[in-house]
C-alpha positions in Angstrom: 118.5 125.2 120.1 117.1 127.4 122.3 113.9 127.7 120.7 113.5 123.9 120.2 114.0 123.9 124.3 111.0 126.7 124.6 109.1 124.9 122.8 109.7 121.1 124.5 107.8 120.6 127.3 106.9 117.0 127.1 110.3 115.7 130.0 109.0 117.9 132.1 107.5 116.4 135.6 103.9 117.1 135.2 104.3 115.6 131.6 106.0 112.3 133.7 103.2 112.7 136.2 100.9 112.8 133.2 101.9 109.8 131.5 102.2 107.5 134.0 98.5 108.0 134.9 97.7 107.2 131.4 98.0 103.4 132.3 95.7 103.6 135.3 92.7 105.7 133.5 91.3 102.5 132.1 89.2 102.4 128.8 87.3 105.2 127.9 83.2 104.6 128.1 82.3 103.9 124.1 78.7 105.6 124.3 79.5 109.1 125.5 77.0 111.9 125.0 78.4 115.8 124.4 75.8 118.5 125.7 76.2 121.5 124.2 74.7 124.6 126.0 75.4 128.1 123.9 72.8 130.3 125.4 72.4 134.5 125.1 71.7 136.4 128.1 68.3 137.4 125.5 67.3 134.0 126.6 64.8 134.1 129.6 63.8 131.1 132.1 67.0 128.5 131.6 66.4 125.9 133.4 63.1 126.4 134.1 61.8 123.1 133.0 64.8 121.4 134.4 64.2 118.1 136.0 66.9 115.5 137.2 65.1 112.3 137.3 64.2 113.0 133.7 67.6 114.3 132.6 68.7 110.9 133.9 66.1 108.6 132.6 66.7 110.0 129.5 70.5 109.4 129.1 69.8 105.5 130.5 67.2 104.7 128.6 69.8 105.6 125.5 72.6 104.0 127.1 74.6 106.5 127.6 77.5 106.2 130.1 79.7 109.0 129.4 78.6 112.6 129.4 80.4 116.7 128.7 78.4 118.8 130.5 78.8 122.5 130.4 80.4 124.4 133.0 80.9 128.1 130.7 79.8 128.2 127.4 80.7 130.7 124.7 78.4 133.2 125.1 80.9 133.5 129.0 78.4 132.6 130.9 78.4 130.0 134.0 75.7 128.0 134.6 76.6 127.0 138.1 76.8 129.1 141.4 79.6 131.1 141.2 81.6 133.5 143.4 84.5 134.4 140.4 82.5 133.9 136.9 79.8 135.7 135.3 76.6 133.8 136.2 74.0 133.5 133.2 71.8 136.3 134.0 68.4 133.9 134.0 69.2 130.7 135.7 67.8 130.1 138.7 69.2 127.1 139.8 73.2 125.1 139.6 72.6 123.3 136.3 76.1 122.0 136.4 75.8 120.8 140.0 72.4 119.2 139.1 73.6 117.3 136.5 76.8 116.2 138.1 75.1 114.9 140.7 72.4 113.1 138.6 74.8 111.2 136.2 76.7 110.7 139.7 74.1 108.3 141.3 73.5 106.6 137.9 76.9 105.8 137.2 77.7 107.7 133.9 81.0 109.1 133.9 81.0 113.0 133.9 83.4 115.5 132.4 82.9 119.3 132.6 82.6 121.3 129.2 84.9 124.5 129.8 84.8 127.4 126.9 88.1 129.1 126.1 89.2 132.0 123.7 85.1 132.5 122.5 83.8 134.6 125.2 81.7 137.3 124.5 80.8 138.5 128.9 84.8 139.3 128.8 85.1 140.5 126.0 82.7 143.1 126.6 84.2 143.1 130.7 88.2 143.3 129.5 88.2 144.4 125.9 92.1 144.8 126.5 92.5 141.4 126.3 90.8 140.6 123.3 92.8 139.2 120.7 94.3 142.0 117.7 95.7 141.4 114.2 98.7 143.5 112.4 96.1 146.2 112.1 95.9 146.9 115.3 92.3 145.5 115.0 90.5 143.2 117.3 89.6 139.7 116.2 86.7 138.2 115.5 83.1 140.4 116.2 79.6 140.2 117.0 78.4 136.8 118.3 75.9 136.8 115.4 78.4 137.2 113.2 82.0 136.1 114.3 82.7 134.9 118.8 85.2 137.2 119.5 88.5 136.0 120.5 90.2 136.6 123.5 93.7 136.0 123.7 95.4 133.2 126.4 98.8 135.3 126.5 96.8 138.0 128.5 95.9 138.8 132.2 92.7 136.2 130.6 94.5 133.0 131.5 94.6 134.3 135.1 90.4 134.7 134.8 90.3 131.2 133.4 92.5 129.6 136.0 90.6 130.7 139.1 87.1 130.0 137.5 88.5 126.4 136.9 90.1 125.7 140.2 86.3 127.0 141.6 84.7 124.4 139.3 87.3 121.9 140.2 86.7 122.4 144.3 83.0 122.6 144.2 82.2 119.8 141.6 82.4 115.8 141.4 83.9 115.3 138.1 85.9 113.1 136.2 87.7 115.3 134.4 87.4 118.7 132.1 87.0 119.4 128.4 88.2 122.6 127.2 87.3 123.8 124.3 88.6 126.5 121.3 92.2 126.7 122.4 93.3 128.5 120.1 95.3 131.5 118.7 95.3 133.1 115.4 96.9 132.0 113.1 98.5 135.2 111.2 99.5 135.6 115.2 98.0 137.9 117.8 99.6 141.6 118.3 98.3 142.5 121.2 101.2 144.2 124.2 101.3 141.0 126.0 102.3 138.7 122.7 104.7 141.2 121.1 106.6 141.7 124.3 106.2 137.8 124.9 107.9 137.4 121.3 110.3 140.3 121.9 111.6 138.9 125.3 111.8 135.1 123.8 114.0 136.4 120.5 111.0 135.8 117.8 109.9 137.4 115.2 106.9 138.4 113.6 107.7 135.8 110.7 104.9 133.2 109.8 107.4 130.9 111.2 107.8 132.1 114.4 104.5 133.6 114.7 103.6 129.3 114.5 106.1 128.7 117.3 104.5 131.1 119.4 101.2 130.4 119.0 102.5 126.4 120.1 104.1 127.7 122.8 100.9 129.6 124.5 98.9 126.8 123.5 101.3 124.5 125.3 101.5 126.7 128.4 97.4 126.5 128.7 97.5 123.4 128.6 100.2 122.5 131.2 98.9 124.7 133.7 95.2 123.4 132.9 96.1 119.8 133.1 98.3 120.1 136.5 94.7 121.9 138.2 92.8 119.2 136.8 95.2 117.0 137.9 95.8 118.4 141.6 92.5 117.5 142.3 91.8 114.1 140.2 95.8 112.9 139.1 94.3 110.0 136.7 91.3 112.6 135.5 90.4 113.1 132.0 91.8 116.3 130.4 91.1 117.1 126.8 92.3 120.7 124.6 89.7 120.6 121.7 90.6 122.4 118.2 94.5 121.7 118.5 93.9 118.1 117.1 96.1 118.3 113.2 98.8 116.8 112.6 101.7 117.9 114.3 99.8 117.3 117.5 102.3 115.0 118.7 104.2 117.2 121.3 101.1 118.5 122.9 100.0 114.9 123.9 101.3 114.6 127.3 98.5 117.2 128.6 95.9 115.1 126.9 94.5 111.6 129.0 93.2 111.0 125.4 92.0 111.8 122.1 88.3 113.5 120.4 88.0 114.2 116.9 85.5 116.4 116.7 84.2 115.2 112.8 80.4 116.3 112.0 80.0 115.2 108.1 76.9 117.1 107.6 78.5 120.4 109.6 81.0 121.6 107.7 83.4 118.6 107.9 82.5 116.3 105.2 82.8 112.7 105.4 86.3 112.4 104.3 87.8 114.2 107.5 86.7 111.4 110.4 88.4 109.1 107.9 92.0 110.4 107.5 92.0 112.2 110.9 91.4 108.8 113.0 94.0 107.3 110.8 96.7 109.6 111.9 95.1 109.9 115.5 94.9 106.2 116.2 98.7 105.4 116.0 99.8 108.4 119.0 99.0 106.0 122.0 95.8 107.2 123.0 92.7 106.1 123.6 90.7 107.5 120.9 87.0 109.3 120.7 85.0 109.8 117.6 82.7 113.2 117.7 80.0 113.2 115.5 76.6 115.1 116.4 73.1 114.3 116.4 71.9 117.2 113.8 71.0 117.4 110.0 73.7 119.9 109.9 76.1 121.5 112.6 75.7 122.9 116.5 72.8 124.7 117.5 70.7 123.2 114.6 67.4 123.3 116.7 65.3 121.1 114.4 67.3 119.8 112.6 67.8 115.9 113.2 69.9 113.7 111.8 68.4 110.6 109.9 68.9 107.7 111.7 71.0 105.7 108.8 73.5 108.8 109.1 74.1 108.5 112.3 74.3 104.8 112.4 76.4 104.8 110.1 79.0 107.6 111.7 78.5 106.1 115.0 79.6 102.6 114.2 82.2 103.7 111.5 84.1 105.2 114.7 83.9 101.6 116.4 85.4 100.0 112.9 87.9 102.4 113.4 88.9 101.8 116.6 87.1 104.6 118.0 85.1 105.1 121.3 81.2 107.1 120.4 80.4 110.2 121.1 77.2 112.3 119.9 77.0 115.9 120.2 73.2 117.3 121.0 72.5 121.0 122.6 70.4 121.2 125.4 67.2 123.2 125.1 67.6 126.7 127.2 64.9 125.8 129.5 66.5 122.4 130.5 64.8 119.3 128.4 66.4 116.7 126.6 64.5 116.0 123.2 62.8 113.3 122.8 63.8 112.3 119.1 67.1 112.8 119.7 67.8 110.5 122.3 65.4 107.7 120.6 68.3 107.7 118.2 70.6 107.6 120.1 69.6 105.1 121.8 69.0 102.8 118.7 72.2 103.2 118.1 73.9 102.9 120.7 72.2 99.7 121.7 74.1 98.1 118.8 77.7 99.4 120.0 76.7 98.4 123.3 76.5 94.8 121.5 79.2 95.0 119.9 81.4 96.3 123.0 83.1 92.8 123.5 84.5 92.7 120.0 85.8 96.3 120.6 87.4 96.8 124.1 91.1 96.9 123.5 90.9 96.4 119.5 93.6 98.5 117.7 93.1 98.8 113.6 95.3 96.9 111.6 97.2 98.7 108.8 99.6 97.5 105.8 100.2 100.9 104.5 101.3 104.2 106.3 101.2 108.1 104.1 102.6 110.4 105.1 100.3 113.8 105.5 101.0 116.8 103.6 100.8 118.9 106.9 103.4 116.5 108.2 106.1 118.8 106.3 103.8 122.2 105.6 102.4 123.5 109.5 100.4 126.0 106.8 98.8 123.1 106.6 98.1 122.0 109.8 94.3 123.1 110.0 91.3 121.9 111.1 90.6 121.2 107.2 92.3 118.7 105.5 95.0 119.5 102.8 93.4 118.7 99.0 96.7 115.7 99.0 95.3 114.0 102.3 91.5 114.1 100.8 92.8 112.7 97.6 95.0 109.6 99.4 92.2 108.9 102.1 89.3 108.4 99.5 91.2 106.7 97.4 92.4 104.1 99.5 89.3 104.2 101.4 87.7 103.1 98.6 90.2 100.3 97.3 90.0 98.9 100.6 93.2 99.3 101.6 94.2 99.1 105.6 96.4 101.9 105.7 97.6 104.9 108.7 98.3 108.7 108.5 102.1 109.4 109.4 103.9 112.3 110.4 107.6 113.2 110.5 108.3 110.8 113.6 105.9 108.0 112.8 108.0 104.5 112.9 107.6 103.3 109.3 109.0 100.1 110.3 104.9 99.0 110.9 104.4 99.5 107.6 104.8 96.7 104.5 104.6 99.9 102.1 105.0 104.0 102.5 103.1 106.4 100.3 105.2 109.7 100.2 102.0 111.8 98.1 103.1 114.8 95.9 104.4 117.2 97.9 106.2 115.9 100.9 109.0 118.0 101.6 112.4 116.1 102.4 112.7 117.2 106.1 115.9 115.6 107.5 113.9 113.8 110.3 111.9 112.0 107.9 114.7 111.5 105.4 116.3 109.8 107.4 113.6 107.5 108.1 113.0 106.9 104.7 117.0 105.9 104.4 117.1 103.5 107.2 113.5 101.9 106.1 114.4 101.5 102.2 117.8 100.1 103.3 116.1 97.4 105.6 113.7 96.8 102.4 110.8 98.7 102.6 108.5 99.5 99.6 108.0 103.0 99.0 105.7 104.8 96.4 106.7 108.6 95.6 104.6 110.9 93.8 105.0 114.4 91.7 107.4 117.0 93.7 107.7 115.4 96.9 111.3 114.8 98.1 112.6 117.2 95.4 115.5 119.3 97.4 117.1 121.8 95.0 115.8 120.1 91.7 117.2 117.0 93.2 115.3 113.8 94.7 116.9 113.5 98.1 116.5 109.7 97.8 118.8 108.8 94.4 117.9 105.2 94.9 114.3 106.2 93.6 116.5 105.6 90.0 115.1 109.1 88.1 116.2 112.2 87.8 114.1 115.2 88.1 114.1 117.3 84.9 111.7 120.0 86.1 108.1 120.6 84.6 105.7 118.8 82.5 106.5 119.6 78.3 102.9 120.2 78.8 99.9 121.3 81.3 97.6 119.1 79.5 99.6 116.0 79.2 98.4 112.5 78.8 99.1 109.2 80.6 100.0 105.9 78.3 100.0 102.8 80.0 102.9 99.8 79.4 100.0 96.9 78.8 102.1 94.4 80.7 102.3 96.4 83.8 98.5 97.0 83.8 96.8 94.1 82.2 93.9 94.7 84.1 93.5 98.5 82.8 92.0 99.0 79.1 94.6 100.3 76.7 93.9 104.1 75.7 95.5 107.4 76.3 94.2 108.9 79.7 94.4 112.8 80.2 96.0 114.0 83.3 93.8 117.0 84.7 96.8 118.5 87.3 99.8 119.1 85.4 102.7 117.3 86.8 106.9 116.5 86.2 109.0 115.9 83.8 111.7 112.9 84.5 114.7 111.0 83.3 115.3 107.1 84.0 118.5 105.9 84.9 119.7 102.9 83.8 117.9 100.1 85.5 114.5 101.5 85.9 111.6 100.1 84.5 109.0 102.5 82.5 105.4 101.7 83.7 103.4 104.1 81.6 104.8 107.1 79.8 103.8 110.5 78.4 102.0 111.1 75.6 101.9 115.0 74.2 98.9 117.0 73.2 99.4 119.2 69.9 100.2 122.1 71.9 98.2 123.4 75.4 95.2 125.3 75.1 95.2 128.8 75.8 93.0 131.7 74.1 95.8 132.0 71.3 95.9 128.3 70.7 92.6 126.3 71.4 90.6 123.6 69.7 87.0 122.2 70.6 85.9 122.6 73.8 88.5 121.1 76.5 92.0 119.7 76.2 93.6 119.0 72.9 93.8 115.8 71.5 96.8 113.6 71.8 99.0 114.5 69.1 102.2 112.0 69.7 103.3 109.2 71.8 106.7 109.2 73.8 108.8 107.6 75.8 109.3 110.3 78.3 108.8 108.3 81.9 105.8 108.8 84.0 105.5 106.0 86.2 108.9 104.1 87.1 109.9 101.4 89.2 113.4 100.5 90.9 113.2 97.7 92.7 111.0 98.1 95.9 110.3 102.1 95.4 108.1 103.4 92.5 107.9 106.8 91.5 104.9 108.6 89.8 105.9 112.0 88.1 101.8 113.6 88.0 100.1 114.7 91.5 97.8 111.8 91.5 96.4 112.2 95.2 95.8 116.1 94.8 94.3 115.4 91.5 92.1 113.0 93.0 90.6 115.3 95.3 89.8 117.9 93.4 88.9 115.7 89.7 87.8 112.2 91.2 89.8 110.7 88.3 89.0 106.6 88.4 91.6 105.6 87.0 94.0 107.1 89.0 92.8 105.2 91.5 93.3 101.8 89.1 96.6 102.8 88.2 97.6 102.8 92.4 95.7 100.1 92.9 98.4 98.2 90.7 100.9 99.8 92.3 100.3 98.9 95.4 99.6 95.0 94.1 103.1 95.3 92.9 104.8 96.2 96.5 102.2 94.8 99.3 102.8 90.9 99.9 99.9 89.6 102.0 98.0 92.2 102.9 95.9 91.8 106.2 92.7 91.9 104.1 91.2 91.3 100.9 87.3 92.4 99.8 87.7 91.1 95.9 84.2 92.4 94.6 83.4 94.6 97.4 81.9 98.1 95.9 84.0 101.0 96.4 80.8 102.7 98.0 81.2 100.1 100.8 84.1 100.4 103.3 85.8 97.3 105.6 88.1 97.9 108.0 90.3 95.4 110.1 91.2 95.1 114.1 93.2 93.2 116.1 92.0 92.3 119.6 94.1 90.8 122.4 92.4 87.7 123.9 93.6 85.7 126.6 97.7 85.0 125.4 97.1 85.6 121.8 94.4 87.7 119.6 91.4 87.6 117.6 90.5 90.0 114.4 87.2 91.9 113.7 86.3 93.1 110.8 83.8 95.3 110.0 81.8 95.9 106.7 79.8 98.7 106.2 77.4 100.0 103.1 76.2 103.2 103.8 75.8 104.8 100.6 75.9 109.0 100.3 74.5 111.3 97.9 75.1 114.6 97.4 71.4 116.2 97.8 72.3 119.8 98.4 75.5 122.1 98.3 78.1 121.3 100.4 76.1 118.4 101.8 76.1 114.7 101.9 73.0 112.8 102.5 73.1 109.2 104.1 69.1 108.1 104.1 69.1 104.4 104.4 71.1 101.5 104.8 72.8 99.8 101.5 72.3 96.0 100.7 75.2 93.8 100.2 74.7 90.4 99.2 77.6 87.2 99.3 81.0 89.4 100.0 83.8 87.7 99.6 86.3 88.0 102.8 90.3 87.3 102.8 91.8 87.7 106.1 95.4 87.1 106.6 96.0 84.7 109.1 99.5 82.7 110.1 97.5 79.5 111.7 94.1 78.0 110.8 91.7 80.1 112.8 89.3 78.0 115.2 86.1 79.9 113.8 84.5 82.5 112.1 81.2 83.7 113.2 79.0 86.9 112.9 78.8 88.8 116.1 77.5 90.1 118.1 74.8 87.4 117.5 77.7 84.8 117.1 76.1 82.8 113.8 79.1 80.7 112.5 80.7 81.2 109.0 81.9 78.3 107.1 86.0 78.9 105.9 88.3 77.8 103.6 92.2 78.0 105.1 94.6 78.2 102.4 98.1 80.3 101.9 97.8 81.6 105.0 94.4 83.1 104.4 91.0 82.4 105.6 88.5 82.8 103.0 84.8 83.1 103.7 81.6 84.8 102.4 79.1 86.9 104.0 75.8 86.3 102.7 74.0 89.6 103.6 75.1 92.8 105.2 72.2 95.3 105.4 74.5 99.0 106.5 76.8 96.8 108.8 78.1 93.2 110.4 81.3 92.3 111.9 83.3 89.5 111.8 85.3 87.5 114.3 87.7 85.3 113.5 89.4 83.4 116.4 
């Protein structure tokens, strides 16, 4: 208990203060600009083409209205005038005042980019409070190489406070961004965190190690938010690289939500996807991060094709996502011209499209849990290989469906996936009870729920029998449950559990045994052995409401892109999901569609979006978006309770003839070149 208290911050008064400001903040700005501005002291002249009427022409003519403009950047340095922080050694003039200023008299809101934990001028000032590992060794090295990592347990935090509250009492902000709060996470060793873990009764346990690091995240960004907030109490106040799941405690320091996401940079295209799914249902307003570069910050050069970023910008609105670009200012002070020409195109079609997307909230049928939700190992910037697996998948079978953690209210949800190796946590268990007893449909795969070789829900009617017979086994499909999937033994490439019905259950598809497993004793051809014998060992059950699939289909997804994995869930989720909100029958798995729901006057109206933006993979660890994709007559199902009024294109408001039937309107798009949305009224 008392650790639970350390940790819970979220009824204290600032935290009150906090969230009752949250209602008089207003929608965020959707076209919102991030300046980056990394620059070594080996860098002479900044600012020395610096020129404010340009700066703001720029930004305007791209219709920008939201800008992060850098106040310290990671190299330590301040690029404003400063009687506390260490002043970049060739500026000549108050960048940060001049741009604050400029966007000021043009109207585009203006937050203050503030670099914590990378800072290479105090490192090299106060080496004592550097950040050290078990080894006694400091963390992280050369900026070349690795930014070091100073450590906010130290006398640091002191530093970082009064440069702030300077910032804060010279500037006209709206608010500041803060950036890299983090701490390692085998734990920091230096004297101030083991007497901080002493004193509190923790460990040096992975476990409490985690709880500590919360805890010193937490305190940053309590005493962060209430400066910010002293000065500007509805002000914007955002703790970058903290965003996984598990976030949900930390929110009341937050006025909203950025996921940082570049595809090209290291992210991949997958992580926007199941990040905003999870991000969207906290109660925040909600900022999609992509930047404007071929690959990730600081690529001088290096420009994004314009399809790419077309595609990631207005993806973020189908999401129910505000914009934001990420660029880097030159050192001596000019915005590039390319850059913002893209921009611009770009963000003159959300601009557009703004009507259809102030307010809008995504629509989902289906809620999965994470598999971080359960494992904080896996709470990381990266996404775990089960949450890649469920979010392309579904993605691409055009399901509307949300990310959950432990305390998500399922109740939203007309069908729960619980994917492979969700661990039966009592707080979610007993969500699971109380929504299975009220009706819900559930899908379980592989290990998750198993508690001591038991599944900790019994009304999933199997019993766990331990391993697979077999690594290599294969998966044999009852033809009446699958009509639609050709009969055939498919090979399972992740080797999963072995089951027993009980009486009652229905056998979906069953096991089918290789001769024996490979290995370098036993081998035959060039991959997996052949089948050698059908059984009727259970592989895919359903009781009732709640199926269970004993092979980790999600992970296996991930990693082996298996199609017909994807088919078999597909069924699955046919079986369990009456009405979904949407239906694309035809719609390549390439394209994506997403639904909203968008108060208007007493009632609301729906949007959906298409989008065909196909990706190739043109280099290692790279995904290439060139041009727009060409869809011709789509086929639309939108589940509506009345007959709509109308559905019409937007934003250019061409009507769409509709069919009304079974409570769905049915329509057809004749052409979508990359993206169109859809009102329906």
């Amino acid at each position: 208990m008392q650790r639970r208290a350390f940790l819970y911050l979220a009824a204290t008064p600032l935290a009150r203060r906090l969230a009752a400001a949250d209602g008089k903040r207003g929608e965020l700005p959707f076209r919102q600009v991030h300046l980056d501005f990394h620059t070594s002291e080996l860098i002479p002249d900044v600012g020395a083409d610096w020129d404010t009427a340009s700066f703001i022409r720029t930004l305007s003519g791209a219709r920008v209205n939201s800008i992060n403009v850098f106040a310290k950047d990671h190299h330590g340095y301040a690029f404003y005038d400063t009687a506390i922080a260490i002043k970049h050694p060739s500026l000549k003039i108050d960048l940060l005042g001049e741009m604050v200023r400029g966007c000021r008299s043009a109207g585009i809101a203006t937050n203050y980019y503030y670099s914590l934990v990378w800072d290479v001028a105090q490192s090299r000032k106060h080496p004592e409070w550097l950040a050290v590992d078990r080894q006694g060794k400091h963390i992280g090295g050369p900026p070349g190489d690795r930014w070091p990592w100073m450590c906010m347990n130290t006398p640091y935090l002191d530093q970082v406070v009064a440069e702030n509250r300077e910032i804060l009492a010279k500037y006209d902000v709206d608010g500041g961004w803060f950036d890299i709060l983090m701490q390692p996470a085998d734990g920091c060793f230096c004297r101030w965190c083991v007497a901080d873990r002493k004193t509190l009764g923790l460990s040096d346990s992975a476990a409490d190690v985690f709880a500590h690091n919360k805890s010193v995240a937490k305190r940053v960004e309590r005493i962060l938010s209430e400066l910010v907030h002293q000065k500007l109490p509805t002000g914007a106040t955002f703790f970058n690289s903290r965003l996984v799941i598990g976030v949900r405690d930390e929110l009341p320091y937050y006025s909203h939500i950025e996921i940082e996401s570049l595809p090209t940079g290291g992210w991949g295209y997958t992580h926007f996807q199941q990040r905003v799914r999870y991000m969207r249902t906290l109660g925040k307003d909600v900022v999609g991060m992509t930047g404007r570069f071929h690959k990730s910050w600081g690529d001088f050069g290096g420009f994004k094709n314009q399809a790419a970023l077309d595609f990631e910008c207005v993806n973020f609105l189908a999401n129910g996502a505000k914009v934001c670009v990420g660029d880097q200012l030159h050192p001596r002070g000019r915005l590039d011209p390319l850059t913002y020409n893209r921009i611009g195109a770009v963000y003159r079609r959300i601009e557009a499209l703004e009507p259809w997307a102030k307010g809008a909230r995504a629509v989902a049928d289906i809620g999965v849990v994470s598999a971080a939700a359960t494992d904080p190992e896996m709470s990381s910037s990266k996404l775990p290989p089960v949450d890649q697996g469920f979010t392309n998948m579904l993605v691409e079978l055009h399901q509307q469906f949300d990310v959950l953690d432990t305390a998500s209210d399922l109740a939203r949800y007309k069908l729960v996936i619980v994917p492979d190796e969700i661990r039966p946590v009592p707080e979610l268990l007993s969500r699971l009870k109380d929504y299975i007893a009220r009706g819900g449909a559930v899908i379980v795969s592989d290990r998750s729920l198993l508690e001591g070789g038991r599944f900790a829900i019994e009304s999933l009617g199997v019993r766990y029998l331990g391993p697979a017979k077999y690594k290599g086994e294969y998966m044999l499909l009852s033809r009446s449950a699958f009509p639609g999937i050709e009969d055939a033994p498919y090979f399972l490439y992740e080797p999963g559990s072995s089951i027993e019905a009980v009486p009652g259950t229905e056998v979906l598809a069953t096991y089918g045994h290789p001769y024996f497993d490979r290995s370098p004793e036993h081998f035959s051809s060039h991959k997996q052995t052949p089948l050698g014998s059908r059984t009727m060992e259970p592989l895919v059950t359903r009781r009732g409401s709640l199926i269970y699939i004993a092979n980790p289909f999600f992970r296996s997804y991930s990693q082996d892109g298996y199609g017909i994995q994807k088919q078999v869930v597909n069924g699955l989720i046919g079986m369990l999901l009456r009405e979904p909100a949407l239906m694309a029958p035809g719609l390549p798995s390439t394209a994506q569609v997403t639904l909203l729901k968008q108060p208007q006057g007493s009632g609301s109206r729906r949007i959906v979006h298409l989008l065909y933006y196909p990706l190739t993979r043109r280099a290692p660890g790279i995904d290439i978006i060139e041009e727009p994709g060409l869809l011709e007559d789509v086929e639309l199902r939108v589940f509506s309770p009345q007959r709509p009024q109308s559905v019409k294109l937007v934003p250019h408001g061409t009507p769409l003839q509709f069919d009304y039937a079974e409570r769905y309107a049915q329509f057809r798009v004749t052409r979508v070149l990359g993206h169109q949305a859809i009102c329906i009224e």
